[in-house]
N, C-alpha and C positions, 0 to 999 in steps of 0.2 A: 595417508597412504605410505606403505612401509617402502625403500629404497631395493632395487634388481639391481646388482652389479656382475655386467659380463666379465667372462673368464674362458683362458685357454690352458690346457694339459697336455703333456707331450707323454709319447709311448715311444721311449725311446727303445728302438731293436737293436742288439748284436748278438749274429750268432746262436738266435734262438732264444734270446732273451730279454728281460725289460727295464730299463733301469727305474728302481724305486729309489724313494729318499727317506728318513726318518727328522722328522721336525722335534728341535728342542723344545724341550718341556712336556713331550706325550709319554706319556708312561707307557708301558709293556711293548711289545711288539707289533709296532701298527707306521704301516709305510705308507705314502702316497707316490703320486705323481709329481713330476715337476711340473711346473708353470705355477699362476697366479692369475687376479684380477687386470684385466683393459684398463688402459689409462683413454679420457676421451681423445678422440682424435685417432687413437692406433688403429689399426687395420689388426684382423687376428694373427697374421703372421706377422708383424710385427710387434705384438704382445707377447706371441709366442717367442719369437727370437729374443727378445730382450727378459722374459723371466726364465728362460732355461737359463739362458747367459749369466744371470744375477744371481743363480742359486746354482748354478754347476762350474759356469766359465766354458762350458760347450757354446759350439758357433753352432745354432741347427735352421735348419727350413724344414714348414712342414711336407709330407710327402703324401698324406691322405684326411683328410676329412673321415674319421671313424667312426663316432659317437656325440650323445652328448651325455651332461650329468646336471644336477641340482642338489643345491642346497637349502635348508628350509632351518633358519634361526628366526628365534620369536623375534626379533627387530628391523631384518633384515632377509633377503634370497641372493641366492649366488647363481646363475645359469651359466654352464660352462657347455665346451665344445675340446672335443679328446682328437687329437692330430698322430698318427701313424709319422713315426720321425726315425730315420738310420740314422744312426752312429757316425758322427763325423769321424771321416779318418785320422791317425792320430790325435785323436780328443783325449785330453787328460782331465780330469774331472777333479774340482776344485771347490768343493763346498761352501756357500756362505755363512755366513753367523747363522743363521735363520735354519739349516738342518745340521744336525751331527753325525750323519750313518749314511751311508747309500750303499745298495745291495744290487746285482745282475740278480732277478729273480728269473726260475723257467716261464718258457711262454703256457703255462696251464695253470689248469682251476686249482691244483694243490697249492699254488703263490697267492692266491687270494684270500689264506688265510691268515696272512698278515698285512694285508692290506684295508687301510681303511675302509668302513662299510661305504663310504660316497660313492667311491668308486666300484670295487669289490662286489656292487648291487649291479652295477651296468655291466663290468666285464664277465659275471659268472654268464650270461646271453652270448660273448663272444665266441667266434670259431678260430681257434687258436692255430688251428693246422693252418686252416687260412691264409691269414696273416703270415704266420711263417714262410706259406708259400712262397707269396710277392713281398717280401721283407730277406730275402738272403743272404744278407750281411751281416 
């Protein structure tokens, strides 16, 4: 039996927008989300706090339960859960080794094309006004 490893992703809002990341070593123009893989024992917000933390240096809590998404490698599955996250006030964003680029994309389908297909597949379904709505920050 091949290994499920749970994961969290944050959709961080400011202002109408979402912060993407660009991981070293992906060629062209292709962003994700922050977060990463559960350690056992963590609660999702706690996964989540600690991989925004690790790859931005943002303090966040999640603020909605959004989505989920999946991954499918021949050795291995990824199952994740997308969390609705504001912008910590004064948050200055401080990238780890691990990405080089981070972008405020708009909150619409035109930013999904540079975004990773993992995701990029679950958020073309989203209602972007929506969100925006109850995201005002």
């Amino acid at each position: 039996m091949k290994p499920i490893y749970p994961a969290v992703k944050a959709v961080i809002v400011k202002d109408g927008k979402f912060l993407a990341l660009k991981k070293k070593g992906v060629e062209g123009e292709v962003f994700e989300l922050p977060g990463g893989r559960m350690n056992y024992g963590e609660t999702h917000g706690e996964a989540l706090f600690r991989e925004v933390y690790e790859e931005t240096k943002l303090q966040v809590q999640p603020f909605i339960l959004y989505d989920t998404w999946e991954f499918f490698h021949k050795d291995f599955q990824i199952t994740g859960v997308i969390y609705l996250v504001e912008m910590p006030e004064g948050g200055e964003i401080e990238l780890s080794d691990e990405h080089e680029e981070y972008r405020f994309l708009p909150l619409e389908k035109e930013s999904l094309n540079i975004m990773d297909i993992v995701f990029s597949a679950r958020m073309e379904r989203w209602d972007f006004e929506a969100i925006k709505g109850f995201m005002r920050k």
